[in-house]
N, C-alpha and C positions, 0 to 999 in steps of 0.2 A: 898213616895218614900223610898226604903230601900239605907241606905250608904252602900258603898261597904268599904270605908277609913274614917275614922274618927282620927282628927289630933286636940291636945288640946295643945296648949302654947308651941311647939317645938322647939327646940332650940341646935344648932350646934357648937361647937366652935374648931379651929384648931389653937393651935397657938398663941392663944390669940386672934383671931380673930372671930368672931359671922360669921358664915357664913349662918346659919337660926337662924333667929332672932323672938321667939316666934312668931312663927305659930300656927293659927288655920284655919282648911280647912276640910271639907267632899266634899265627891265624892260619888256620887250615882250612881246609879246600871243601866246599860243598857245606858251608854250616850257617847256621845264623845265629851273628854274635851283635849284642847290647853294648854302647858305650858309652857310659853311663858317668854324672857326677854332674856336681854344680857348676853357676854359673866361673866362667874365670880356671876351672879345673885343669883345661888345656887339652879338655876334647877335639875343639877345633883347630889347633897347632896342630894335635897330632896327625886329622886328617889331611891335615892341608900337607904335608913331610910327607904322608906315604902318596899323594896324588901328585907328588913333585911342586907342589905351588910355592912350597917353604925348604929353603934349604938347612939344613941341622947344622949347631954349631960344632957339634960332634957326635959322633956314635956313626950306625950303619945302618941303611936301610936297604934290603933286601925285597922287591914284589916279582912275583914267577920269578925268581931266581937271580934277578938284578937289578942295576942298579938302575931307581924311576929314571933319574933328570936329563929330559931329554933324549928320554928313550921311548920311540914312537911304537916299538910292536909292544911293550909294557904298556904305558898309557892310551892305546887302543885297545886292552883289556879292563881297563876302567868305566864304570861311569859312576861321577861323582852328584848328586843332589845337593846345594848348598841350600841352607837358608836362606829366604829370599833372592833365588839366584836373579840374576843380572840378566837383560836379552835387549839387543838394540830397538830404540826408539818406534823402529818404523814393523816390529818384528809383530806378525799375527801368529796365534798359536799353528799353524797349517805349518809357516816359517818354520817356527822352531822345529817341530816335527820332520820337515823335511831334512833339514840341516842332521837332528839325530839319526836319520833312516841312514844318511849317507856316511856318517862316524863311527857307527857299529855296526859291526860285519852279524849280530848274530839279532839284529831288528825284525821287530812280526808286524809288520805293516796290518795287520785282521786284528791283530791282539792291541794294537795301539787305536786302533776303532771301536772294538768292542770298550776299551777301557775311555776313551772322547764320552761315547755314549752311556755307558756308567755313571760319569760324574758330570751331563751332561753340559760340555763346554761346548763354547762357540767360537768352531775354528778358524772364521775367515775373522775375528774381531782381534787387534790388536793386543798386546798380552800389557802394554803400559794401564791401559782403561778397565785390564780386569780385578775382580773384587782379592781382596785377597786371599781367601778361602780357594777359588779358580787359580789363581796364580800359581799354589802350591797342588794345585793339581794337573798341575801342565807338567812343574815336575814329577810329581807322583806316576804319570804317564810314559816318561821319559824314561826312568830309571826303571821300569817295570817290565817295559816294551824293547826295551836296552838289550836285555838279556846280558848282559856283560856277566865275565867270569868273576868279576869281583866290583860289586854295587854299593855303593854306600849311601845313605840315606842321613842328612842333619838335618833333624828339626824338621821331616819333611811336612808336616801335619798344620801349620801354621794356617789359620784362619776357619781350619775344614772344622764343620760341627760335627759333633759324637757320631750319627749315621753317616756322613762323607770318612769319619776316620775306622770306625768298620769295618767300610767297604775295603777302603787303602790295606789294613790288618788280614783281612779275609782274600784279600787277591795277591797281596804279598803270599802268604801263607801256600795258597791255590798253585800257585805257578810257581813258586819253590820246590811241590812237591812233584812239579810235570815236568820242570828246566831244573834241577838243583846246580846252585852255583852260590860264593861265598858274600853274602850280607853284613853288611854291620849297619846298623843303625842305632842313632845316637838321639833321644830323647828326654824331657825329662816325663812325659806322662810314662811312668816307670810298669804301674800296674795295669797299665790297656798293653801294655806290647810284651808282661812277663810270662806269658803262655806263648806266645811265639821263641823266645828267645833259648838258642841251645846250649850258651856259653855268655857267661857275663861278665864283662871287666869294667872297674872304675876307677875312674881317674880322678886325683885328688889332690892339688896343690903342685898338679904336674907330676908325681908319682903312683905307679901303679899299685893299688891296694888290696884292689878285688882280680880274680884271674881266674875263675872255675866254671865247670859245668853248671847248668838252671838246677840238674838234677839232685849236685853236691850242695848248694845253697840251702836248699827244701829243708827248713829243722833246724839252721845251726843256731835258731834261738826263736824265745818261746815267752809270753807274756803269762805272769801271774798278776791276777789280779784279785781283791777282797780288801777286809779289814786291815787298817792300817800294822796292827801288832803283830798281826797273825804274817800276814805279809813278810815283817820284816826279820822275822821266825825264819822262814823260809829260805829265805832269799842269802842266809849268812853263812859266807864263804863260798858264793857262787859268783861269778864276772857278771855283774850288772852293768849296762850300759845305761840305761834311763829308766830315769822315775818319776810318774807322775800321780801328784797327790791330789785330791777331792778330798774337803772335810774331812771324814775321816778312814775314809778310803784310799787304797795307792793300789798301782800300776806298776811293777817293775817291769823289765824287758831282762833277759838273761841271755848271756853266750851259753850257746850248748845243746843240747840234742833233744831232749824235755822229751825220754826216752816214758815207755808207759811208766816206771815206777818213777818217775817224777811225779808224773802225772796223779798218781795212784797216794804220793804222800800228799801233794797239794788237794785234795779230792778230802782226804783226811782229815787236811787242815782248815777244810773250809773253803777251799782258795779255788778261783778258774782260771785253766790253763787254757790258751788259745796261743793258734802261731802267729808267728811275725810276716808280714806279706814283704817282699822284695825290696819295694817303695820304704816302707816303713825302716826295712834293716840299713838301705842306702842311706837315706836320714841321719839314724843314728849313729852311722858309723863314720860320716861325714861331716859331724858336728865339730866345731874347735873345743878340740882337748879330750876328744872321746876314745877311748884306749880299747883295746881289747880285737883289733884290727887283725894281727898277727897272729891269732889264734886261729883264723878261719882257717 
């Protein structure tokens, strides 16, 4: 697989404060990867360092093979999607579009149409007066119709209701699989984007914690749930990470595979096994003080 990003010991500091904490991460070419974590995590340090916006207090960054800052044939393989991206005052969305068609060399002029008409915007109105939901789908159109070898999406979904962010899910999806080319997007609606996603990493206090496949994810833990006793039967000598109790009822969560014969003792025990969704494992593994990281 060729990297598209190649990231060695990087490291951010603002303040006195580490906000990427020696990083090391590559991303390869043609995939769609999740970057994922809470608020403050240093998702957006990070994007900002591989799009050249932020420079690193130390470490290396590598995109197509060199070095971003201030390198035009690099960052003309970029398109970046911020959160609430910025566009001048007088700017209508037609503006913006044009200005994009003329920055990426690999722009679909029919495909930025088709997608206007999808999320039906109104191109000659100024982009300061539109709602916010349209706003991020000016971007959404941008970075779709981009075609860029390397797209990134922050947050791009802000304002859009459940059928507008579908659509975004379902055309992202669509023309990944017509144009492939390398994705990250950084969300926290975890479980509307974990069937798209083919590689997950999360970022956590500015250290990388998660770094695997969607595939390798699937299972590495597993909710028992039943009678408080019987429960806690079960559950002893196995890496719990959370527990939650009703009366007399508990909820453990467990690291580990909750292979069938797990399943098959808990089934014994009274007890129901269900798996862990994405969203849910982020959660927990991102809580303060929540151990069991290192196993994945």
């Amino acid at each position: 697989m060729t990297n598209i990003i190649e990231i060695k010991q990087l490291s951010k500091i603002y303040e006195g404060t580490k906000v990427i904490d020696d990083v090391n991460l590559t991303i390869e070419k043609d995939k769609i990867y999740g970057l994922l974590g809470r608020n403050g995590a240093g998702k957006t340090t990070l994007m900002k360092q591989i799009t050249a916006q932020v420079f690193p207090t130390s470490g290396e960054i590598k995109v197509f093979g060199e070095e971003p800052y201030e390198n035009q044939q690099v960052l003309g393989n970029i398109c970046f999607i911020k959160e609430s991206q910025k566009y001048p005052d007088n700017y209508r969305v037609q503006d913006a579009l044009n200005v994009s068609a003329a920055l990426f060399k690999n722009w679909d002029k029919e495909y930025a149409a088709e997608l206007i008409t999808e999320f039906n915007l109104p191109v000659k109105r100024k982009i300061k007066k539109l709602s916010r939901g349209m706003h991020s789908a000016v971007g959404i159109i941008i970075g779709l119709a981009s075609r860029a070898p390397l797209t990134i999406f922050d947050e791009p979904y802000l304002g859009l209701d459940a059928v507008a962010r579908k659509t975004f899910y379902d055309k992202l999806i669509e023309d990944y699989g017509n144009h492939p080319r390398t994705v990250i997007l950084s969300t926290h609606l975890i479980d509307e984007v974990s069937n798209l996603l083919e590689h997950v990493i999360v970022i956590d206090n500015g250290k990388i914690i998660i770094d695997q496949d969607s595939e390798d994810l699937r299972g590495v833990a597993y909710n028992v749930s039943g009678l408080a006793a019987q429960v806690e039967g079960f559950i002893k000598g196995k890496e719990v990470i959370q527990r939650e109790a009703i009366g007399g009822l508990l909820t453990a969560t467990i690291m580990g595979s909750g292979h069938s014969n797990d399943q098959s003792v808990a089934k014994n025990c009274g007890l129901d096994v269900s798996p862990v969704s994405l969203q849910q494992l982020i959660v927990h593994l991102t809580k303060a003080g929540t151990k069991g990281v290192q196993s994945l």
